[in-house]
PAFI-575374 format. One record per residue (C-alpha): residue number from 1; y, z, x; residue in one letter. Coordinates in nm, 3 decimals, padded with zeros to 5 digits. Example, Ala and Ser with C-alpha at 12.3 -4.5 7.8 and 13.67 -1.06 7.14 Angstrom:
REM PAFI-575374
k=1	yy=-00.450	zz=00.780	xx=01.230	r=A
k=2	yy=-00.106	zz=00.714	xx=01.367	r=S
//
This chain:
REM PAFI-575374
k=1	yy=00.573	zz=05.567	xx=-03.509	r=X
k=2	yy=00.922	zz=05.500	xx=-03.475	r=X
k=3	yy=00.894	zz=05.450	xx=-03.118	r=X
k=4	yy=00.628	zz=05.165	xx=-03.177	r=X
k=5	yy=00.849	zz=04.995	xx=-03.448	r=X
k=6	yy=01.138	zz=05.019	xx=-03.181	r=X
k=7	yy=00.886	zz=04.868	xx=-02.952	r=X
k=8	yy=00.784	zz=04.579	xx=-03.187	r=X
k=9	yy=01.155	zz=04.472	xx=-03.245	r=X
k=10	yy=01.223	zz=04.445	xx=-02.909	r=X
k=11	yy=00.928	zz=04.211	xx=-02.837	r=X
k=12	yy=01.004	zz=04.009	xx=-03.156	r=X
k=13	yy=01.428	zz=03.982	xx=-03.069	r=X
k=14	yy=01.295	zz=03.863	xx=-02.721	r=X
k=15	yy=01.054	zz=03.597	xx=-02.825	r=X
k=16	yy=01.307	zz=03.482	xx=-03.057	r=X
k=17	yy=01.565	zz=03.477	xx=-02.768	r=X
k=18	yy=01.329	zz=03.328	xx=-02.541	r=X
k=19	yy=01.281	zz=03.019	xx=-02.836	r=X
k=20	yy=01.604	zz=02.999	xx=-02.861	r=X
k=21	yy=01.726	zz=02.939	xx=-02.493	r=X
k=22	yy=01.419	zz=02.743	xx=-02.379	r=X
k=23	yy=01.406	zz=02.498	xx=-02.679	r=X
k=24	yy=01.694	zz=02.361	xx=-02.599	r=X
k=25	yy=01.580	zz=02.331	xx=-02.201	r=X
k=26	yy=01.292	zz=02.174	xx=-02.379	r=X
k=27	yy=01.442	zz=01.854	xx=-02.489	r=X
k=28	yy=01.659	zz=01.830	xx=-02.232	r=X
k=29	yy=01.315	zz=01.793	xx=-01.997	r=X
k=30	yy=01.201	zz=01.559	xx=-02.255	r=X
k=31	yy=01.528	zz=01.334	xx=-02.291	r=X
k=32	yy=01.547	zz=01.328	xx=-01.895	r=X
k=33	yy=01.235	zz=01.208	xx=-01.884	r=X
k=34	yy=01.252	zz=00.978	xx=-02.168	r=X
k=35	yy=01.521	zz=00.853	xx=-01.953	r=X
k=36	yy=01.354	zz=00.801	xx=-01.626	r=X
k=37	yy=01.101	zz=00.632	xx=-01.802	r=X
k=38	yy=01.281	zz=00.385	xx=-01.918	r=X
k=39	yy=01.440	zz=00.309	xx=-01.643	r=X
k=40	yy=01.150	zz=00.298	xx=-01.406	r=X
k=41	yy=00.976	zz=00.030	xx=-01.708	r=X
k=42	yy=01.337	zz=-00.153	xx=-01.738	r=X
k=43	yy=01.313	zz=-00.218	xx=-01.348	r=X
k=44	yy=00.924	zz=-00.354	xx=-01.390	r=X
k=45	yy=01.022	zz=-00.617	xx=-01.690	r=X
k=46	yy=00.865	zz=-00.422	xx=-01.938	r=X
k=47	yy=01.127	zz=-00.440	xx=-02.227	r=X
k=48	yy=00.882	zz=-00.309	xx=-02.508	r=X
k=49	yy=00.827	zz=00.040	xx=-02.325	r=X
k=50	yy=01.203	zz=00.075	xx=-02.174	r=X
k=51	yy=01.278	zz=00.071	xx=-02.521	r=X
k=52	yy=01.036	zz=00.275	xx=-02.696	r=X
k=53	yy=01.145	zz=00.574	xx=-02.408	r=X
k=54	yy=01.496	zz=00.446	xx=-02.407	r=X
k=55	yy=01.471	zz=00.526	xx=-02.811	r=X
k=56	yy=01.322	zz=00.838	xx=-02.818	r=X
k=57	yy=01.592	zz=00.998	xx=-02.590	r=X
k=58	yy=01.849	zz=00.844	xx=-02.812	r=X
k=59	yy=01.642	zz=01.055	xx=-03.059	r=X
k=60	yy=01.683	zz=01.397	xx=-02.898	r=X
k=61	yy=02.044	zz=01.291	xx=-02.813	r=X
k=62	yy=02.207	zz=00.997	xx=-02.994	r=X
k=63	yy=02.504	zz=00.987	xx=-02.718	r=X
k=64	yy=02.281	zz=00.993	xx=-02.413	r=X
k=65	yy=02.520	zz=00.819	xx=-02.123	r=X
k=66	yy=02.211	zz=00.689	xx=-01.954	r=X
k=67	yy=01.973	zz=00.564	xx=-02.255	r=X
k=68	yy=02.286	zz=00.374	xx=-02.441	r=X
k=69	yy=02.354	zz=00.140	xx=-02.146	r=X
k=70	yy=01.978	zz=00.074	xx=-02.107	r=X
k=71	yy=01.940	zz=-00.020	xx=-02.493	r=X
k=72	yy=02.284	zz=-00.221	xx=-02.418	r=X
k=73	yy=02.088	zz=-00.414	xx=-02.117	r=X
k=74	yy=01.837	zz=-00.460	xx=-02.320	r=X
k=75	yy=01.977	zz=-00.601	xx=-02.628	r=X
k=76	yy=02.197	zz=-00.879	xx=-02.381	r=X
k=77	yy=01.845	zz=-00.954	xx=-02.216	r=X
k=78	yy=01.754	zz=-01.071	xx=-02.554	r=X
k=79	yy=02.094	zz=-01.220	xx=-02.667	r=X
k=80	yy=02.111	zz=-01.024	xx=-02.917	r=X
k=81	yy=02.426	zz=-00.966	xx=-03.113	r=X
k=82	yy=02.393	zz=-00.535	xx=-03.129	r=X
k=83	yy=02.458	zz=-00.567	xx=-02.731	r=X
k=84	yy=02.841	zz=-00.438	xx=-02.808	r=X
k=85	yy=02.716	zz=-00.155	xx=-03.070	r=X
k=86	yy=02.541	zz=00.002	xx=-02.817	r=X
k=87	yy=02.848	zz=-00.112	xx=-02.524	r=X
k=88	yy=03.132	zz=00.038	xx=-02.812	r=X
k=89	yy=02.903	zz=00.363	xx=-02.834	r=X
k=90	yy=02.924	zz=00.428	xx=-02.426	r=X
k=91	yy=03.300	zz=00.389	xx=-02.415	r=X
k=92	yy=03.388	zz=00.582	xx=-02.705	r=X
k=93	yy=03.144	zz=00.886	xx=-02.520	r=X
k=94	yy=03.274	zz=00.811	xx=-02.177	r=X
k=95	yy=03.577	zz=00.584	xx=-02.176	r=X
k=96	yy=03.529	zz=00.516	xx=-01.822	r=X
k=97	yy=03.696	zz=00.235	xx=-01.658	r=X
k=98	yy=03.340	zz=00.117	xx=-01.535	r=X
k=99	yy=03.213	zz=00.183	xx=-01.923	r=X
k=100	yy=03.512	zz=-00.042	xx=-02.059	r=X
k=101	yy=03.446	zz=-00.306	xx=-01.817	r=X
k=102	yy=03.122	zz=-00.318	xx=-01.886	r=X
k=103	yy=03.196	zz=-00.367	xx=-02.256	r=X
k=104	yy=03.459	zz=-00.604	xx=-02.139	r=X
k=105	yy=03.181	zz=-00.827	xx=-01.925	r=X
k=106	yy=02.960	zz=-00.810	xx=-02.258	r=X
k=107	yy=03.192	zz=-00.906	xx=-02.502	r=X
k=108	yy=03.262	zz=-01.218	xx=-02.276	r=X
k=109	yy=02.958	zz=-01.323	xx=-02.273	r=X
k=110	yy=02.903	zz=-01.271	xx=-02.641	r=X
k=111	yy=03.212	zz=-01.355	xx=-02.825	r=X
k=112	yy=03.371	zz=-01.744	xx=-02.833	r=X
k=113	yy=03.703	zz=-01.757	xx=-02.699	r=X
k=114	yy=03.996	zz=-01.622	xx=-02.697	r=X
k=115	yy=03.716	zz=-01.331	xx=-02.685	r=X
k=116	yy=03.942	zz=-01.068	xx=-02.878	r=X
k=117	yy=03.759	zz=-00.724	xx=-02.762	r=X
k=118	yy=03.727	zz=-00.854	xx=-02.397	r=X
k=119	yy=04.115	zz=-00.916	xx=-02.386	r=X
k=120	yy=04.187	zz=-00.623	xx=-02.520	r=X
k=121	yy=03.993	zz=-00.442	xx=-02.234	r=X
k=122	yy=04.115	zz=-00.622	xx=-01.967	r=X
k=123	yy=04.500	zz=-00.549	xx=-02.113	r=X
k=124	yy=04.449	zz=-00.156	xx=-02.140	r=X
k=125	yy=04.312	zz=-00.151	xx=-01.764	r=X
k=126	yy=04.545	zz=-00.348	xx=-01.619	r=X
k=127	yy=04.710	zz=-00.091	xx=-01.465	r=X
k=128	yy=04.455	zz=00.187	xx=-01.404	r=X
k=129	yy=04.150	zz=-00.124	xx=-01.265	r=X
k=130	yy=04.415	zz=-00.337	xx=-01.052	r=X
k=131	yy=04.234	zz=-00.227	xx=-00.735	r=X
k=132	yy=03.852	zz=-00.264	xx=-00.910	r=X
k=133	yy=03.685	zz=-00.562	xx=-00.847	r=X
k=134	yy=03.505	zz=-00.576	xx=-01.095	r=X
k=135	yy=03.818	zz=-00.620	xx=-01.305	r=X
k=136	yy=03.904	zz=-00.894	xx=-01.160	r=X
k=137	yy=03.593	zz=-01.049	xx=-01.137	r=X
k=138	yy=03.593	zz=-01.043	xx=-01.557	r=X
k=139	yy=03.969	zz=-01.138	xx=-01.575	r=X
k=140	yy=03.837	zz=-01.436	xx=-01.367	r=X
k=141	yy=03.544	zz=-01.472	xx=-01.644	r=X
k=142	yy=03.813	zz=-01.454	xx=-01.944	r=X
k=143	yy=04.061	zz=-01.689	xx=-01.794	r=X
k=144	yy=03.732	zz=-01.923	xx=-01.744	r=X
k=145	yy=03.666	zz=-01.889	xx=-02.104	r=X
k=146	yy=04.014	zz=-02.054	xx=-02.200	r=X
k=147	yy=04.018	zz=-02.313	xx=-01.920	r=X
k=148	yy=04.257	zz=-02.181	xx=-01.681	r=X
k=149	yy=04.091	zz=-02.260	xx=-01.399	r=X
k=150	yy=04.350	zz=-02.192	xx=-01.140	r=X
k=151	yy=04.405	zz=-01.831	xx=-01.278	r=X
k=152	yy=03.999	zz=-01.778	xx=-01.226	r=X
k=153	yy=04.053	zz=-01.876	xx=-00.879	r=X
k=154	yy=04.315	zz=-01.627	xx=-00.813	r=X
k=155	yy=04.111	zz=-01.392	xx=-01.001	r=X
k=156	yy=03.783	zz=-01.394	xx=-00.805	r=X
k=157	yy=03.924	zz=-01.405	xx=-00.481	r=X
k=158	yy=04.135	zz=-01.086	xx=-00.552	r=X
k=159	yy=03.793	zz=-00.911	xx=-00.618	r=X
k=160	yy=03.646	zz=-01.100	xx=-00.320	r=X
k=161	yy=03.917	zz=-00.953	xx=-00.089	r=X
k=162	yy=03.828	zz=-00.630	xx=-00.286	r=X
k=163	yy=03.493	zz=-00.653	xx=-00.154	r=X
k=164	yy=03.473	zz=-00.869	xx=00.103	r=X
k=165	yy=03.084	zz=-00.809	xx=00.161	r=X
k=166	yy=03.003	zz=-00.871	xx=-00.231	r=X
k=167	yy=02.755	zz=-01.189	xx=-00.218	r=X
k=168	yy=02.867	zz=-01.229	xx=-00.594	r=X
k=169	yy=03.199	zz=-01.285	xx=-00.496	r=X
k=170	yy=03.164	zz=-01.563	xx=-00.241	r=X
k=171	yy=02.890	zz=-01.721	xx=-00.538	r=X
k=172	yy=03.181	zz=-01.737	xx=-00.826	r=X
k=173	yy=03.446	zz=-01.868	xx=-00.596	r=X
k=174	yy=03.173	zz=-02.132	xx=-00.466	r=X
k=175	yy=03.076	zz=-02.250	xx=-00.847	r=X
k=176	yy=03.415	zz=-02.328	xx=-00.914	r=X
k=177	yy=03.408	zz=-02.619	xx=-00.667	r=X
k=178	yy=03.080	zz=-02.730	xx=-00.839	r=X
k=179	yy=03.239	zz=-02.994	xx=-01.030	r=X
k=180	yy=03.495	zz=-03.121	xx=-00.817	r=X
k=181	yy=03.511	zz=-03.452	xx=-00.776	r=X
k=182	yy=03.582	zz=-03.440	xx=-00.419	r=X
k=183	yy=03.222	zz=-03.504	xx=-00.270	r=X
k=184	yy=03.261	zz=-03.282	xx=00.053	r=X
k=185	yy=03.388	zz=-02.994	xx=-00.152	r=X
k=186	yy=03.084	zz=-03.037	xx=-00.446	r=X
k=187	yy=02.837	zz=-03.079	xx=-00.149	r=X
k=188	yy=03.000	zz=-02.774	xx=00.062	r=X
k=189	yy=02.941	zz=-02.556	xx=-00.261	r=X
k=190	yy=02.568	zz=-02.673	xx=-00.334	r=X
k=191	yy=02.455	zz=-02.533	xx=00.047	r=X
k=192	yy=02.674	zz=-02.266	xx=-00.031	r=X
k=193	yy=02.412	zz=-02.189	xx=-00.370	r=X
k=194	yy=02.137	zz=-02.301	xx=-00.136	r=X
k=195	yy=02.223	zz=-02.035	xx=00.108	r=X
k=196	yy=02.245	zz=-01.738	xx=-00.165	r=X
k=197	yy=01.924	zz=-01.825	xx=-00.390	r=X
k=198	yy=01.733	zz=-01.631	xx=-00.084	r=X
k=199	yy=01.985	zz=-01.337	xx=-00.170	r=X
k=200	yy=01.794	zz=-00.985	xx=-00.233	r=X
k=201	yy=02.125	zz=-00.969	xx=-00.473	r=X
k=202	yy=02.248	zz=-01.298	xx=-00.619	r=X
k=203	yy=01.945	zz=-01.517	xx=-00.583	r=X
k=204	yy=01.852	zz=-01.588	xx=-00.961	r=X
k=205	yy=02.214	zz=-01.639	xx=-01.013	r=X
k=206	yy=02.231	zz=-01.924	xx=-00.781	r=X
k=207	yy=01.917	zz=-02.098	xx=-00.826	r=X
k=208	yy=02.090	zz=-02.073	xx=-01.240	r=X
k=209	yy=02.367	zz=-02.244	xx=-01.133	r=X
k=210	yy=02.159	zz=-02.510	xx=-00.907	r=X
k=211	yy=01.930	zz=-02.547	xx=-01.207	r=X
k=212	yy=02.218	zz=-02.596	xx=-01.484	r=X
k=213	yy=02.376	zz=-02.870	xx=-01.197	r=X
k=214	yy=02.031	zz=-03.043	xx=-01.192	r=X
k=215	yy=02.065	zz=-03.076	xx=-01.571	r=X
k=216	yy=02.410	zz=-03.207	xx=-01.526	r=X
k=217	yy=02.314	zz=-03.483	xx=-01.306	r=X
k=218	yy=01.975	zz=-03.559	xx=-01.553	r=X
k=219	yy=01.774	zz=-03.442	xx=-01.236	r=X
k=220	yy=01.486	zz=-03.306	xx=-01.429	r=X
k=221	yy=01.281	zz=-03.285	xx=-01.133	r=X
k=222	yy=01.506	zz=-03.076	xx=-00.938	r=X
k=223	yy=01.547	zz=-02.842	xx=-01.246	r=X
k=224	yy=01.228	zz=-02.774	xx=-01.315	r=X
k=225	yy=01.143	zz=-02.693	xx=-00.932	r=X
k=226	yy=01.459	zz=-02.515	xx=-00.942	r=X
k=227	yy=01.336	zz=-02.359	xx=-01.329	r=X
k=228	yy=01.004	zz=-02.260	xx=-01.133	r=X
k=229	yy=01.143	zz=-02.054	xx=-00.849	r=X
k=230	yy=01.362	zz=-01.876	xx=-01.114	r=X
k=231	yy=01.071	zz=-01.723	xx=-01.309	r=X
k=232	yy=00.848	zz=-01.632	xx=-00.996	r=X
k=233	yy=01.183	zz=-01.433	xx=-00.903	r=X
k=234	yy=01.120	zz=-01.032	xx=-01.050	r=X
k=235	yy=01.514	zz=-01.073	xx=-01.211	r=X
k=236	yy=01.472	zz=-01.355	xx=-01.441	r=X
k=237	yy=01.547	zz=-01.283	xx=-01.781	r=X
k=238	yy=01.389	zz=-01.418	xx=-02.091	r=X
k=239	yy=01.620	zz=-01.691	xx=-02.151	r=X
k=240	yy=01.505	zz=-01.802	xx=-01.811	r=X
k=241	yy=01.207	zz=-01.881	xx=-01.969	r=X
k=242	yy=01.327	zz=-02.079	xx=-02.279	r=X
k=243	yy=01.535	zz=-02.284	xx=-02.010	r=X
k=244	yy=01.179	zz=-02.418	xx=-01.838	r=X
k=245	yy=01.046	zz=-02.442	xx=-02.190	r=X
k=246	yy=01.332	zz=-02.712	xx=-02.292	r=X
k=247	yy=01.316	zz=-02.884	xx=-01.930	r=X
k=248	yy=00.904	zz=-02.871	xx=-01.953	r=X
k=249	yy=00.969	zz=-03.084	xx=-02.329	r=X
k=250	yy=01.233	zz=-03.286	xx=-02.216	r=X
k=251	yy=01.062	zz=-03.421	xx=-01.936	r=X
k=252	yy=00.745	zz=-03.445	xx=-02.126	r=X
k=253	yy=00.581	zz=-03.258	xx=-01.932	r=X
k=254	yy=00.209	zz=-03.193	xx=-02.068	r=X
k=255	yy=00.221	zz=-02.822	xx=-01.945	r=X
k=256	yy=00.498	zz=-02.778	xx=-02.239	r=X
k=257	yy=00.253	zz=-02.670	xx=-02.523	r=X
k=258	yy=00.040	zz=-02.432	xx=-02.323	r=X
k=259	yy=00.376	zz=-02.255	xx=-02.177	r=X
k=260	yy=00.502	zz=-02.244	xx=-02.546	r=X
k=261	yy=00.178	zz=-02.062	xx=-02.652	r=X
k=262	yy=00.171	zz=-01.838	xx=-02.361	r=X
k=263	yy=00.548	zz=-01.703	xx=-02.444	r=X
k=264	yy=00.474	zz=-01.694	xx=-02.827	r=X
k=265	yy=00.229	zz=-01.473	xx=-02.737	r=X
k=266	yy=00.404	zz=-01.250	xx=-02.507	r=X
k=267	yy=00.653	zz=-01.170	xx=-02.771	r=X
k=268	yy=00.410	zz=-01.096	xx=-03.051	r=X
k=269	yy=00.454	zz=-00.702	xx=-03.006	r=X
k=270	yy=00.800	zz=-00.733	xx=-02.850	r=X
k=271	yy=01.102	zz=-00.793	xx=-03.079	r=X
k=272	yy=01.354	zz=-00.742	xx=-02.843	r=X
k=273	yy=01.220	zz=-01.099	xx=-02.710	r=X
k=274	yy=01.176	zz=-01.268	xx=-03.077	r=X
k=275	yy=01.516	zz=-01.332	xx=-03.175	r=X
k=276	yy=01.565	zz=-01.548	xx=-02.879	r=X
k=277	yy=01.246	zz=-01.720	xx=-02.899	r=X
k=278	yy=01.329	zz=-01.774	xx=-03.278	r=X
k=279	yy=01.702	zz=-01.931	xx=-03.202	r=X
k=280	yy=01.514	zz=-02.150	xx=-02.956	r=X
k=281	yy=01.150	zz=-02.272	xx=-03.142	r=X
k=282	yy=01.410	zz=-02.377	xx=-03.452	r=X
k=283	yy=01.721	zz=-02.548	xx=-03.189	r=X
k=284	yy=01.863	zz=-02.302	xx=-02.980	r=X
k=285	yy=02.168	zz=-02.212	xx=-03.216	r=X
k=286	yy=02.207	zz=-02.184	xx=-03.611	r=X
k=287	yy=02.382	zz=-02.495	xx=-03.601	r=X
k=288	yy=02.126	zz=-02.754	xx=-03.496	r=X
k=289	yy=01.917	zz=-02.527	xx=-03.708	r=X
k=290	yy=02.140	zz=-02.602	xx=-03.981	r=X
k=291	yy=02.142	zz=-03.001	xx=-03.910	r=X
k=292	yy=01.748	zz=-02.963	xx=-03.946	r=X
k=293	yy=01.762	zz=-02.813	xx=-04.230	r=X
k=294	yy=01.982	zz=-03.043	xx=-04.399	r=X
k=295	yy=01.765	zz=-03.384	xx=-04.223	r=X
k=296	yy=01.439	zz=-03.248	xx=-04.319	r=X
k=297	yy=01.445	zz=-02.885	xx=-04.484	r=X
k=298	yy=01.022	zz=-02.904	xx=-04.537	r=X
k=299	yy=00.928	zz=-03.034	xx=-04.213	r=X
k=300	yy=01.161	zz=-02.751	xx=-04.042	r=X
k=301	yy=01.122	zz=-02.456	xx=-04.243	r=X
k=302	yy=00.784	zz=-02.498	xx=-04.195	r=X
k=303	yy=00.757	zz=-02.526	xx=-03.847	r=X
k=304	yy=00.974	zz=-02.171	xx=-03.863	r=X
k=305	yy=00.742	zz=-01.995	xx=-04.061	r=X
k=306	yy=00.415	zz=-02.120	xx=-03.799	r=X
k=307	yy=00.601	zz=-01.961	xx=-03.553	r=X
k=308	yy=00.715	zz=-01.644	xx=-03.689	r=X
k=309	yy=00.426	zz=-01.547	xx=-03.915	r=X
k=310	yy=00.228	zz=-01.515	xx=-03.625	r=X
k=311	yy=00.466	zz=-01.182	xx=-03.516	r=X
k=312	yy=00.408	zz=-00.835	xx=-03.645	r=X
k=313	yy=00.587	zz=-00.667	xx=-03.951	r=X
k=314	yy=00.814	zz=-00.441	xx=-03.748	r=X
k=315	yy=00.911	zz=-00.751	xx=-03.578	r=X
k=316	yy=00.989	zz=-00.962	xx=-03.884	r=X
k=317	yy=01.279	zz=-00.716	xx=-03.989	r=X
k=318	yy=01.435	zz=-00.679	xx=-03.690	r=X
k=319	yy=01.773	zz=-00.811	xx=-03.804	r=X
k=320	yy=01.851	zz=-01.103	xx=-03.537	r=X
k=321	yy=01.484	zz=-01.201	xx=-03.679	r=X
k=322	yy=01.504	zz=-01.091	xx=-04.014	r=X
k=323	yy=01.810	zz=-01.371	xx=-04.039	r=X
k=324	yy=01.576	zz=-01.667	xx=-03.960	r=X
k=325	yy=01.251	zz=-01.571	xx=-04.182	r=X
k=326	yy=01.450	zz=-01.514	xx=-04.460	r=X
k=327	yy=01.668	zz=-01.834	xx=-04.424	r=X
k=328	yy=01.289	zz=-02.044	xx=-04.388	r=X
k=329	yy=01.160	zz=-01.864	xx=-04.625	r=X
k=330	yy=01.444	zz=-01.975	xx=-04.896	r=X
k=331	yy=01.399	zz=-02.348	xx=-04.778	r=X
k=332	yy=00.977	zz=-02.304	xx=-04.849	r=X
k=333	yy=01.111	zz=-02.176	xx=-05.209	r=X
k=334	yy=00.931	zz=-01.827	xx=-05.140	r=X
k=335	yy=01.210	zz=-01.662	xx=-05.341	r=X
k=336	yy=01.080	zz=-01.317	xx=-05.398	r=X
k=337	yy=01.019	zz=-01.263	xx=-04.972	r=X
k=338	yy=01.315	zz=-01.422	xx=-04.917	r=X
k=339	yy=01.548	zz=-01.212	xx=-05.067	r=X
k=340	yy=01.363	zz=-00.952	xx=-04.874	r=X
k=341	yy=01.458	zz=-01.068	xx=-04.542	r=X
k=342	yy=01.786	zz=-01.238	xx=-04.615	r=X
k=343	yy=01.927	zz=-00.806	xx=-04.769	r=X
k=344	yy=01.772	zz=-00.718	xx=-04.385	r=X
k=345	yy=02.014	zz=-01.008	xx=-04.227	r=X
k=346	yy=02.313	zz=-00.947	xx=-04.480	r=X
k=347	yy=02.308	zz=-00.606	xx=-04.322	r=X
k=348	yy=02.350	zz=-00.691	xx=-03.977	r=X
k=349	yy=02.618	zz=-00.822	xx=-03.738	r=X
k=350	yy=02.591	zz=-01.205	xx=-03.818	r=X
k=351	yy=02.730	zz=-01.447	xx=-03.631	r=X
k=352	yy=02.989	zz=-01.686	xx=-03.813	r=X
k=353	yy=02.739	zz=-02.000	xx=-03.858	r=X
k=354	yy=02.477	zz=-01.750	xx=-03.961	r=X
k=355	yy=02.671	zz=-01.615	xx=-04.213	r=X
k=356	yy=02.692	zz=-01.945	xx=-04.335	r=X
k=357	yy=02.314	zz=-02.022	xx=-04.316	r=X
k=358	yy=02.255	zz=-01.699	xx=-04.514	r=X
k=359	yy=02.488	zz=-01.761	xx=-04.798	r=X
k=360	yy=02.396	zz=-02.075	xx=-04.831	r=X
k=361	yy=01.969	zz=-01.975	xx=-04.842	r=X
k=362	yy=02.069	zz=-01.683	xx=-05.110	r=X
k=363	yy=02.246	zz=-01.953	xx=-05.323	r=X
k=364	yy=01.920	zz=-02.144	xx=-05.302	r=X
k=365	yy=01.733	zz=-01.820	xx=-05.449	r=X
k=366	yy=02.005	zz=-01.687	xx=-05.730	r=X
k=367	yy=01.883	zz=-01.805	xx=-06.051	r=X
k=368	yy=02.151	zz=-01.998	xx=-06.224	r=X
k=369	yy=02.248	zz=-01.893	xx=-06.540	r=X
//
């Protein structure tokens, strides 16, 4: 009898053991593939599922080195403003001279100069990054930002000389000749960005920068054929698409309402693509927003809520989105829903003219006394 109870708590200590060493196994099968997942939907365009698997790795391990940068990738496809949460949140898990450059590249493209956290970056890896490339190719970017043009030069063809075979390289140092006003130089760099928008690497950055020098030179025929090659290439991003949606209505082109349509449409189920479809349907930035709102606050806010009612819930309070319902919703005098959305957006990182838009929608709702 005692031999069989022996027994018994041997078997029970080593199924408990067995839980205890293979659970943990368990998720880490589960996050790795959670992972790969995402990655393998990130490289097909599919946004929505990258970040449902990108998510539920973040789940079983909130500091996941590989499912942070994807949600970071994600959130700058869709210009949103969390992009540096999730860039801060690699760096202070792996402070990495590629993770702070990274960070560095994002907050450049996110912040308005001087671009404070991109500075400060660049300053601490001045030392440790002088032979990286990629350093200098976002020194280049920050000096850019504050007009030094000559010190952006310097910049990119230190990284260029760095990598001599980098295609990126030779496309920055062209695009800074773009607008000279020396014909042969401006013409030289144009067949240069000819040349690369067949590149396997930096194609859909060229054909951006022929496209944005179309608009320059009010060549919308150029731009949109230029607009059209961009989105049949697999790397265009979604603001790719509200570029041809702007060029498509500014030319007057009758293909601009079914193309509208299509992409509202698209985005229904995805919020990571709604808050830049929002910015754009109501101006493309809070401001001219703002200047709507203030010319005809009716006719505006109610063009905004035709758009956006037609998303799901769990879209609707998604912050970036949240910001822009609520703000319409105050203007249509729907108080009750407004203050709803306009807590969601008071919550999240707002930028400055947002803030403004917000306070100025929850002044519209606060009963006076």
């Amino acid at each position: 009898m005692k031999k069989a109870f022996l027994a018994g708590v041997v078997v029970v200590v080593g199924v408990l053991g067995l839980w205890f060493y293979a659970r943990p196994a368990y998720q880490h099968h589960r996050e790795t593939r959670a992972v790969e997942q995402a990655q393998s939907y990130l490289s097909k365009g599919d946004y929505r599922n990258a970040s449902l698997n990108a998510r539920q790795a973040l789940r079983l391990n909130p500091l996941d080195l590989e499912a942070c940068p994807i949600m970071g990738d994600l959130a700058e496809r869709s210009r949103s403003p969390y992009v540096l949460d999730w860039r801060r949140r690699v760096v202070e898990a792996a402070p990495t001279v590629e993770n702070k450059l990274m960070l560095a590249a994002s907050a450049l493209r996110s912040q308005a100069p001087p671009c404070p956290l991109a500075a400060q970056m660049l300053e601490e890896l001045k030392d440790s990054a002088a032979n990286v490339a990629a350093y200098h190719a976002d020194s280049a970017e920050q000096a850019l930002r504050l007009k030094k043009t000559a010190e952006a030069a310097t910049q990119f063809e230190q990284a260029s000389r760095l990598e001599p075979t980098n295609e990126l390289h030779q496309l920055n140092i062209a695009v800074l000749h773009l607008q000279s006003t020396n014909a042969p130089a401006a013409a030289a760099t144009r067949a240069t960005l000819e040349r690369l928008r067949t590149s396997a690497n930096v194609g859909a950055v060229a054909l951006r920068w022929l496209l944005s020098d179309s608009l320059g030179h009010e060549d919308l025929s150029a731009a949109e054929g230029f607009s059209r090659q961009l989105l049949a290439d697999p790397r265009s991003l979604p603001d790719d698409r509200l570029q041809h949606l702007s060029i498509l209505r500014q030319a007057e082109n009758p293909e601009f309402g079914s193309c509208l349509s299509a992409l509202q449409k698209s985005v229904l189920t995805n919020a990571l693509e709604v808050y830049g479809l929002s910015a754009w349907t109501f101006g493309r930035s809070c401001r001219d927003l703002h200047l709507r709102l203030l010319a005809s606050p009716s006719g505006a806010a109610k063009e905004g809520l035709i758009a956006l009612e037609k998303l799901k819930a769990e879209a609707l309070v998604a912050p970036p989105v949240a910001v822009y319902y609520g703000i319409l919703l105050a203007e249509a005098g729907e108080t009750n829903k407004a203050g709803k959305y306009l807590g969601i957006a008071q919550k999240s990182d707002l930028l400055p003219e947002e803030k403004t838009l917000v306070a100025d929608a929850l002044k519209r709702i606060t009963p006076r006394n």
